[in-house]
Backbone atoms as SQL, in Angstrom:
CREATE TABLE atoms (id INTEGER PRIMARY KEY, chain TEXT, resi INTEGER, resn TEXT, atom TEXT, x REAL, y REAL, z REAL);
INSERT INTO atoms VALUES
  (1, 'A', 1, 'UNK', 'N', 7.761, -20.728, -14.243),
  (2, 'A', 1, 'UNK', 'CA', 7.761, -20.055, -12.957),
  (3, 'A', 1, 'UNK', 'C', 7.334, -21.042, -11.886),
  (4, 'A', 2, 'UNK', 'N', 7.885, -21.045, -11.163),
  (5, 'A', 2, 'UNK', 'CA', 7.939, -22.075, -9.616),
  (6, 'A', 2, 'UNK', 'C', 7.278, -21.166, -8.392),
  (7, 'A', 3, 'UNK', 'N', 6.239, -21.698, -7.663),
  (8, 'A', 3, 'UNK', 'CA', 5.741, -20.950, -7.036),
  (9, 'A', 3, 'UNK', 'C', 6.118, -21.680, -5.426),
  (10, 'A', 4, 'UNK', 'N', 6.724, -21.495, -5.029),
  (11, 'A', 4, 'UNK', 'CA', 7.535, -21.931, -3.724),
  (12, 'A', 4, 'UNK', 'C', 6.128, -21.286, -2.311),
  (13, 'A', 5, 'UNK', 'N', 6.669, -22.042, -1.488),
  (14, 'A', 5, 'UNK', 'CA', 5.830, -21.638, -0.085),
  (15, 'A', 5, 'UNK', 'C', 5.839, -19.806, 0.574),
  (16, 'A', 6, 'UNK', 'N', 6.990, -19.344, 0.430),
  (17, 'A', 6, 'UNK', 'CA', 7.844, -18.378, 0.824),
  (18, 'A', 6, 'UNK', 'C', 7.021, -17.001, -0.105),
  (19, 'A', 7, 'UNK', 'N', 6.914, -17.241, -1.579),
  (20, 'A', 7, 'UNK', 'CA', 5.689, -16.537, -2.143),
  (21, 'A', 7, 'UNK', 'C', 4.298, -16.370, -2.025),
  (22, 'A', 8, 'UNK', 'N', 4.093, -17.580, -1.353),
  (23, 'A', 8, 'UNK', 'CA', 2.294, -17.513, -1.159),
  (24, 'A', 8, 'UNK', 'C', 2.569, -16.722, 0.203),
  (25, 'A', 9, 'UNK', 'N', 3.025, -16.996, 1.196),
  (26, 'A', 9, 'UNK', 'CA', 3.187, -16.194, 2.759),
  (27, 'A', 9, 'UNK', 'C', 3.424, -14.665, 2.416),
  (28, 'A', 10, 'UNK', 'N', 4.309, -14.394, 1.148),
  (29, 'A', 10, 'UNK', 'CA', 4.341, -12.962, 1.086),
  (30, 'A', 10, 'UNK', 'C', 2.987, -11.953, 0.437),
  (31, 'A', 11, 'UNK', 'N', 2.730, -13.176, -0.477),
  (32, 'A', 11, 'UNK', 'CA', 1.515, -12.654, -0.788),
  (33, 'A', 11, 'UNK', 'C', 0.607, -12.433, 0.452),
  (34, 'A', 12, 'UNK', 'N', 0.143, -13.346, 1.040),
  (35, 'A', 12, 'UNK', 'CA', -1.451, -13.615, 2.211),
  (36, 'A', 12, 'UNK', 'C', -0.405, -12.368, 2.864),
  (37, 'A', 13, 'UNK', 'N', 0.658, -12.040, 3.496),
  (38, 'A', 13, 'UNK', 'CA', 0.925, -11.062, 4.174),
  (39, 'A', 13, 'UNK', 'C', 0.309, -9.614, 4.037),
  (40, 'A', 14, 'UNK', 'N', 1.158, -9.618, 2.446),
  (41, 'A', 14, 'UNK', 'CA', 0.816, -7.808, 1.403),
  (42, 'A', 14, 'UNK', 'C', -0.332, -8.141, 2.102),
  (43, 'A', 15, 'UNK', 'N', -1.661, -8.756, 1.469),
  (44, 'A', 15, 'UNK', 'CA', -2.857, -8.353, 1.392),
  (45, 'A', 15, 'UNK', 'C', -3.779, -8.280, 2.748),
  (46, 'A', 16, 'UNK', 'N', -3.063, -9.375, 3.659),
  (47, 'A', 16, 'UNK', 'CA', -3.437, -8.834, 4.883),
  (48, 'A', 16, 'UNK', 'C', -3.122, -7.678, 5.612),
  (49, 'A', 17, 'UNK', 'N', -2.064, -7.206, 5.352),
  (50, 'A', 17, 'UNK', 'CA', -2.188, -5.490, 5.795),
  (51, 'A', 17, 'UNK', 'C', -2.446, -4.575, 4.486),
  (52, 'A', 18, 'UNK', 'N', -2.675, -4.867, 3.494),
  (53, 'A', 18, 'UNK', 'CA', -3.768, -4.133, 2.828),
  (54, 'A', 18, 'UNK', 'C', -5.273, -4.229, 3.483),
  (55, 'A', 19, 'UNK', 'N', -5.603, -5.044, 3.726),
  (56, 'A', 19, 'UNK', 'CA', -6.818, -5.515, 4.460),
  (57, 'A', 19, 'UNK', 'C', -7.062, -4.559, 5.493),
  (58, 'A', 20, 'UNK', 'N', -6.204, -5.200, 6.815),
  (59, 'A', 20, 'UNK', 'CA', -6.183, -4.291, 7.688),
  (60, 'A', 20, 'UNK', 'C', -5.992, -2.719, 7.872),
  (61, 'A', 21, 'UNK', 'N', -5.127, -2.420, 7.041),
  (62, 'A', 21, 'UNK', 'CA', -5.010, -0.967, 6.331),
  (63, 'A', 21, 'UNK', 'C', -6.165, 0.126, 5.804),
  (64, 'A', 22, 'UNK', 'N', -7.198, -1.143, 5.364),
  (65, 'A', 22, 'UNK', 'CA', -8.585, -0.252, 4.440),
  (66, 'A', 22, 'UNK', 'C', -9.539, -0.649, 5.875),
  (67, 'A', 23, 'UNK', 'N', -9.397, -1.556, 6.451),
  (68, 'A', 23, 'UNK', 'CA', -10.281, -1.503, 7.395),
  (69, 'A', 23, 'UNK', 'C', -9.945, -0.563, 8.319),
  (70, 'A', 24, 'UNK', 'N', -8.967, -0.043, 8.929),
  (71, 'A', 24, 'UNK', 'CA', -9.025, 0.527, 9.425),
  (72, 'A', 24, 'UNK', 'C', -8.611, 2.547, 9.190),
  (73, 'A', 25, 'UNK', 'N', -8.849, 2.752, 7.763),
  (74, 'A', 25, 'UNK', 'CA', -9.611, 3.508, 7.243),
  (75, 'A', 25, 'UNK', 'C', -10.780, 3.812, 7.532),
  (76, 'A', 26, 'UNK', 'N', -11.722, 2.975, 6.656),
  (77, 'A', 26, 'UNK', 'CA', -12.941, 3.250, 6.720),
  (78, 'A', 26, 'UNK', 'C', -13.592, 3.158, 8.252),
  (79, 'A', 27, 'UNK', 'N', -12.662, 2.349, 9.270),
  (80, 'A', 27, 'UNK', 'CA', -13.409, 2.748, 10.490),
  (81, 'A', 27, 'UNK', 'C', -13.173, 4.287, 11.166),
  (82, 'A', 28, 'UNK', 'N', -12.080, 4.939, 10.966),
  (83, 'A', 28, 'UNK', 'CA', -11.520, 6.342, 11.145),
  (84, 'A', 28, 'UNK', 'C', -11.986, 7.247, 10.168),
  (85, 'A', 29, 'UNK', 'N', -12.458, 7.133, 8.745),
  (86, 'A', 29, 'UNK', 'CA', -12.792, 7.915, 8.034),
  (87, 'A', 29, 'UNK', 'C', -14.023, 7.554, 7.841),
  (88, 'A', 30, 'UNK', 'N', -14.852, 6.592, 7.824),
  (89, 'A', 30, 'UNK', 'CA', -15.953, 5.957, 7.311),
  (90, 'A', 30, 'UNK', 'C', -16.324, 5.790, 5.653),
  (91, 'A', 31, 'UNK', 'N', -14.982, 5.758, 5.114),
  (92, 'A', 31, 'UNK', 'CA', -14.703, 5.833, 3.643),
  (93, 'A', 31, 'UNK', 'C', -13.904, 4.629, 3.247),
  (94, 'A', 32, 'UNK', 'N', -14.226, 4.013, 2.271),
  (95, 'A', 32, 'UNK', 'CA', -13.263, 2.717, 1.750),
  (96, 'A', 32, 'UNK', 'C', -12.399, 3.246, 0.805),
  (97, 'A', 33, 'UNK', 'N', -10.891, 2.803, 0.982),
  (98, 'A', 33, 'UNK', 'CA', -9.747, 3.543, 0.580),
  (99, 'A', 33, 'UNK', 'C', -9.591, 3.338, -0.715),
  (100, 'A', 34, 'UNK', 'N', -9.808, 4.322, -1.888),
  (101, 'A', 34, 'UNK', 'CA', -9.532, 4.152, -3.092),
  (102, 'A', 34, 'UNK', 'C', -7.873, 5.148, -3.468),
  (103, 'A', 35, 'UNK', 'N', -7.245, 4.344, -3.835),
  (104, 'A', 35, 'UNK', 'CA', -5.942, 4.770, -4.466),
  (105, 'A', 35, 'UNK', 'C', -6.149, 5.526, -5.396),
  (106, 'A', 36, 'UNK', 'N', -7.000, 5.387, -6.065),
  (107, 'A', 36, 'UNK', 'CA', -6.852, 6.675, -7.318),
  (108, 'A', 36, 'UNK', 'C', -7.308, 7.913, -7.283),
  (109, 'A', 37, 'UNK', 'N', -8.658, 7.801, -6.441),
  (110, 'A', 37, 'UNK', 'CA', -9.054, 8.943, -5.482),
  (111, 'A', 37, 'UNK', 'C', -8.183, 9.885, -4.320),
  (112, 'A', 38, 'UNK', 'N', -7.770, 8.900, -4.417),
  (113, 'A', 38, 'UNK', 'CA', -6.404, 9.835, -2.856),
  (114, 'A', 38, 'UNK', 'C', -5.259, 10.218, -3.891),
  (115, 'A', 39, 'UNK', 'N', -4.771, 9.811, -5.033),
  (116, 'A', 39, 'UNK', 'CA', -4.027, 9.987, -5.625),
  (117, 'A', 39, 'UNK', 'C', -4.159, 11.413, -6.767),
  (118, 'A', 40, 'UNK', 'N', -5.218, 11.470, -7.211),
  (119, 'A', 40, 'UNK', 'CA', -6.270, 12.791, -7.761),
  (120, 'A', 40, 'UNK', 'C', -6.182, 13.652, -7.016),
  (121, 'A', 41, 'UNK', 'N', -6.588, 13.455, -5.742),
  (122, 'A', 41, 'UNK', 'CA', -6.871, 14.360, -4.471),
  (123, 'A', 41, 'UNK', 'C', -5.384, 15.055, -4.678),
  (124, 'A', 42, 'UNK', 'N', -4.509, 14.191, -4.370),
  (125, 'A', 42, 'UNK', 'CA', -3.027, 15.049, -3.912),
  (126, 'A', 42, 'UNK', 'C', -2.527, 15.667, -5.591),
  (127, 'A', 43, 'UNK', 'N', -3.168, 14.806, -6.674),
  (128, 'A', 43, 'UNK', 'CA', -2.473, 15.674, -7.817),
  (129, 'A', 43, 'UNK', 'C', -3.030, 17.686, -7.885),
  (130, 'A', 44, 'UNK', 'N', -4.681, 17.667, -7.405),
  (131, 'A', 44, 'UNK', 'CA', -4.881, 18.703, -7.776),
  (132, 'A', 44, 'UNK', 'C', -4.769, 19.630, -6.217),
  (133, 'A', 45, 'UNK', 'N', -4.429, 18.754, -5.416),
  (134, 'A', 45, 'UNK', 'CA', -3.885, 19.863, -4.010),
  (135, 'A', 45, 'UNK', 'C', -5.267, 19.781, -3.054),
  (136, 'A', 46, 'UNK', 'N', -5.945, 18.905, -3.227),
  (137, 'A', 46, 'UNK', 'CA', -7.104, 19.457, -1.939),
  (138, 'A', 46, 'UNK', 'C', -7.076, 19.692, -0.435),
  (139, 'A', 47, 'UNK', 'N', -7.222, 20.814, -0.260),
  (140, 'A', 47, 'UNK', 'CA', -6.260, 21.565, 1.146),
  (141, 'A', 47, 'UNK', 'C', -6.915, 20.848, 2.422),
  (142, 'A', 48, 'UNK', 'N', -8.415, 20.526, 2.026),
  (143, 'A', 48, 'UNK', 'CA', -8.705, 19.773, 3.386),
  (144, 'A', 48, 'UNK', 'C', -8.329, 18.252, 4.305),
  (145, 'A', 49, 'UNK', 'N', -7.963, 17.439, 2.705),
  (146, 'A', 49, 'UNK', 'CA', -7.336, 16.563, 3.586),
  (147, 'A', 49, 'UNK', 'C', -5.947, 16.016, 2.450),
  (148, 'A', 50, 'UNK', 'N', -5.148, 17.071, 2.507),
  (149, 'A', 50, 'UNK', 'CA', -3.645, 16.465, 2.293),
  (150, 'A', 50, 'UNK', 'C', -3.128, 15.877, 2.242),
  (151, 'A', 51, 'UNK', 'N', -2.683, 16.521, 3.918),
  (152, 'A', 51, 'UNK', 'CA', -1.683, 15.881, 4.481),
  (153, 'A', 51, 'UNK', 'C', -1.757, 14.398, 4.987),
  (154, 'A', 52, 'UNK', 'N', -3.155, 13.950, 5.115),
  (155, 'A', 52, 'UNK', 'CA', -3.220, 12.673, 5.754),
  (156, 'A', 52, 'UNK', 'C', -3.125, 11.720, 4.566),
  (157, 'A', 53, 'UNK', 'N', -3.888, 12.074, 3.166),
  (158, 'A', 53, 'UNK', 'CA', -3.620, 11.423, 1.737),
  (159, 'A', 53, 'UNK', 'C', -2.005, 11.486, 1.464),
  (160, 'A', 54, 'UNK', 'N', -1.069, 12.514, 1.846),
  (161, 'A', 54, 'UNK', 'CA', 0.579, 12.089, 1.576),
  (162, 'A', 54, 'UNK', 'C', 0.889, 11.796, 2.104),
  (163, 'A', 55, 'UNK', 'N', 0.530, 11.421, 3.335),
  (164, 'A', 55, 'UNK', 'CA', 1.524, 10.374, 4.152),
  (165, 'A', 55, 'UNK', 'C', 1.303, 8.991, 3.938),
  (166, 'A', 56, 'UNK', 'N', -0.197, 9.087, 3.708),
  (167, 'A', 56, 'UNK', 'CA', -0.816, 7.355, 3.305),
  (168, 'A', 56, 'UNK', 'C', 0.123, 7.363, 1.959),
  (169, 'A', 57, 'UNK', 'N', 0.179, 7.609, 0.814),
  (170, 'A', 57, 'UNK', 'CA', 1.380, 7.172, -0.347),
  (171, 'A', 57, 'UNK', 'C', 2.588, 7.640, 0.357),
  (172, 'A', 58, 'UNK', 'N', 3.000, 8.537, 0.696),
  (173, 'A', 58, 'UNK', 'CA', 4.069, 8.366, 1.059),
  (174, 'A', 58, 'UNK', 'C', 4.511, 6.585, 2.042),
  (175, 'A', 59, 'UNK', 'N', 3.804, 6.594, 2.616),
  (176, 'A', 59, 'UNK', 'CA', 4.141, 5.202, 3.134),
  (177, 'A', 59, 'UNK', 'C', 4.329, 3.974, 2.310),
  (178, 'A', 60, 'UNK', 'N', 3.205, 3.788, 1.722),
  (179, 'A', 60, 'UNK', 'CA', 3.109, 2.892, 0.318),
  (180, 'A', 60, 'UNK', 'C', 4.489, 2.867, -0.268),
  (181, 'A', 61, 'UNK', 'N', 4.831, 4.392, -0.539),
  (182, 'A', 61, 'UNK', 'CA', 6.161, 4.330, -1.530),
  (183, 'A', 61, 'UNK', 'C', 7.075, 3.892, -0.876),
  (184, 'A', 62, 'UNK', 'N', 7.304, 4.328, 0.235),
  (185, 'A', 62, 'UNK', 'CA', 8.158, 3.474, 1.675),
  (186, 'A', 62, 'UNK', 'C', 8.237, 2.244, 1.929),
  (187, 'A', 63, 'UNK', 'N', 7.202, 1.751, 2.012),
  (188, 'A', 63, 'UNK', 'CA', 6.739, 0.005, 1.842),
  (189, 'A', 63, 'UNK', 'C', 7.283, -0.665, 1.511),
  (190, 'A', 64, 'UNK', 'N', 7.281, -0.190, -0.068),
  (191, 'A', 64, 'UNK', 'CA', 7.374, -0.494, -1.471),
  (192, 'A', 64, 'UNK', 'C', 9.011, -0.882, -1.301),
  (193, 'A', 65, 'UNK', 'N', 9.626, 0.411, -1.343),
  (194, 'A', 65, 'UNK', 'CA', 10.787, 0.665, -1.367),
  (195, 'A', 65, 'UNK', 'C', 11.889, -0.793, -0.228),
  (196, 'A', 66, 'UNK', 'N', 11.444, -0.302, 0.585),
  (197, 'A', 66, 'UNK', 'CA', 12.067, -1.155, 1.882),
  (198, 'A', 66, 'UNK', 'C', 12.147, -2.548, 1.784),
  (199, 'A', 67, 'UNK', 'N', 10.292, -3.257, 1.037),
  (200, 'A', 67, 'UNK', 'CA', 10.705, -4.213, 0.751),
  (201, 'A', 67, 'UNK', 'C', 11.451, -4.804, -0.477),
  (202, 'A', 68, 'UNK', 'N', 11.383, -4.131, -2.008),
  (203, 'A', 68, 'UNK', 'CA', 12.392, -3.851, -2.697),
  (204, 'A', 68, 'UNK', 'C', 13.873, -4.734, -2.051),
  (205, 'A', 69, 'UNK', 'N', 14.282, -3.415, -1.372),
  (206, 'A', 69, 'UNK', 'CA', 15.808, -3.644, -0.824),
  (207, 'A', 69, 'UNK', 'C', 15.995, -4.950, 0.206),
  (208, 'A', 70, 'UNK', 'N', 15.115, -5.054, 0.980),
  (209, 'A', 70, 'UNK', 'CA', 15.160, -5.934, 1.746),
  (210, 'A', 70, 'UNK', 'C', 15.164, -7.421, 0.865),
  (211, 'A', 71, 'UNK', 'N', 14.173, -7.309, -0.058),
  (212, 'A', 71, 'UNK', 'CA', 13.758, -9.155, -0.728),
  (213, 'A', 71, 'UNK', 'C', 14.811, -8.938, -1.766),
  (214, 'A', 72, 'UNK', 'N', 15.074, -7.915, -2.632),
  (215, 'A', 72, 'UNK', 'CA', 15.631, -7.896, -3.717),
  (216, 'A', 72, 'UNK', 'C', 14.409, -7.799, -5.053),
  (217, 'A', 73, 'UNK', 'N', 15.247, -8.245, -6.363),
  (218, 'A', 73, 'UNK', 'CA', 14.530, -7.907, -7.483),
  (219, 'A', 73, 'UNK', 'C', 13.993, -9.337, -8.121),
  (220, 'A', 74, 'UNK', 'N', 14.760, -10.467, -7.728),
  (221, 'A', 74, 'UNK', 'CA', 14.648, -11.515, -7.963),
  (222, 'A', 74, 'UNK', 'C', 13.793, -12.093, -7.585),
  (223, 'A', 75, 'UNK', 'N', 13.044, -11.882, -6.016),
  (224, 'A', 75, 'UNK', 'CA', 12.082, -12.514, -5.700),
  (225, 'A', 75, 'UNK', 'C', 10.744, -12.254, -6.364),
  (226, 'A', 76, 'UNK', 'N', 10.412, -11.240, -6.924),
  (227, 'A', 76, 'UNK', 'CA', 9.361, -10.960, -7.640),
  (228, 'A', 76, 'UNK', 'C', 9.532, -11.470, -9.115),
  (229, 'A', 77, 'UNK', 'N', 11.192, -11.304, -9.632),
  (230, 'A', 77, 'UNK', 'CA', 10.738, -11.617, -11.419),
  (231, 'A', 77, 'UNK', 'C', 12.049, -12.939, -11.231),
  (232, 'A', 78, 'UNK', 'N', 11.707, -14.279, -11.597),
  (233, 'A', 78, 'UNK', 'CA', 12.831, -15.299, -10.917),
  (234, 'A', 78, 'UNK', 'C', 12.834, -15.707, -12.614);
Protein backbone atom coordinates (compact mmCIF):
# COMPACT_ATOMS: atom_id res chain seq x y z
CA UNK A 1 0.00 0.00 0.00
CA UNK A 2 1.37 3.47 -1.16
CA UNK A 3 0.43 6.24 0.88
CA UNK A 4 0.42 9.29 -1.55
CA UNK A 5 -0.01 13.11 -0.35
CA UNK A 6 -3.76 13.27 -1.54
CA UNK A 7 -4.55 10.53 1.41
CA UNK A 8 -2.95 12.19 4.26
CA UNK A 9 -5.03 15.72 3.21
CA UNK A 10 -8.15 13.51 3.19
CA UNK A 11 -7.47 12.14 6.23
CA UNK A 12 -6.30 15.69 8.40
CA UNK A 13 -9.62 16.91 6.53
CA UNK A 14 -12.28 13.84 7.87
CA UNK A 15 -10.87 14.53 11.24
CA UNK A 16 -10.81 18.10 11.18
CA UNK A 17 -14.46 18.39 10.74
CA UNK A 18 -14.92 15.61 13.02
CA UNK A 19 -13.11 17.89 15.34
CA UNK A 20 -14.94 20.80 14.61
CA UNK A 21 -18.19 18.89 14.55
CA UNK A 22 -17.72 17.57 18.41
CA UNK A 23 -16.57 20.90 19.30
CA UNK A 24 -19.14 22.44 18.35
CA UNK A 25 -21.51 20.06 20.00
CA UNK A 26 -20.38 20.16 23.18
CA UNK A 27 -20.37 23.98 22.97
CA UNK A 28 -24.37 23.88 22.03
CA UNK A 29 -25.09 20.88 24.08
CA UNK A 30 -22.34 20.94 26.69
CA UNK A 31 -21.95 17.15 25.97
CA UNK A 32 -19.02 15.41 24.03
CA UNK A 33 -20.48 13.56 21.05
CA UNK A 34 -20.54 9.86 21.52
CA UNK A 35 -21.79 7.83 18.44
CA UNK A 36 -22.95 4.98 20.20
CA UNK A 37 -24.88 6.89 22.65
CA UNK A 38 -26.78 8.90 19.99
CA UNK A 39 -27.07 5.77 18.14
CA UNK A 40 -28.88 3.74 21.32
CA UNK A 41 -30.75 6.88 21.85
CA UNK A 42 -32.43 6.69 18.28
CA UNK A 43 -32.55 2.70 18.46
CA UNK A 44 -34.88 2.81 21.55
CA UNK A 45 -36.82 6.19 20.38
CA UNK A 46 -35.97 8.82 23.06
CA UNK A 47 -38.67 11.45 22.39
CA UNK A 48 -36.71 14.27 23.94
CA UNK A 49 -34.00 14.59 21.76
CA UNK A 50 -34.60 12.70 18.39
CA UNK A 51 -34.85 14.57 16.06
CA UNK A 52 -31.60 16.45 16.51
CA UNK A 53 -29.69 12.73 17.12
CA UNK A 54 -31.31 11.77 13.30
CA UNK A 55 -30.30 14.32 11.59
CA UNK A 56 -26.71 14.25 13.15
CA UNK A 57 -26.50 10.32 11.51
CA UNK A 58 -28.51 11.09 9.06
CA UNK A 59 -25.82 13.47 7.88
CA UNK A 60 -22.92 11.16 8.64
CA UNK A 61 -24.74 8.66 6.36
CA UNK A 62 -24.90 11.55 3.79
CA UNK A 63 -21.26 12.35 4.21
CA UNK A 64 -20.43 9.06 3.93
CA UNK A 65 -22.38 8.44 0.96
CA UNK A 66 -21.45 11.60 -1.19
CA UNK A 67 -18.01 11.08 -0.54
CA UNK A 68 -18.23 7.38 -1.58
CA UNK A 69 -19.54 8.59 -5.04
CA UNK A 70 -17.59 11.48 -5.38
CA UNK A 71 -13.78 9.68 -4.55
CA UNK A 72 -14.98 6.28 -5.59
CA UNK A 73 -14.12 2.79 -4.03
CA UNK A 74 -10.62 2.71 -5.02
CA UNK A 75 -9.39 5.49 -3.15
CA UNK A 76 -9.92 3.88 0.13
CA UNK A 77 -9.04 0.02 -0.84
CA UNK A 78 -6.10 0.57 -3.87
Amino acid sequence: MIINLKDIYLAAAGGLLIGIATSIHYLLKGRVTGFSGIFYSLITFDKNSFYWKLSLMSSVVLSSSLLYKYFGYFLFFK
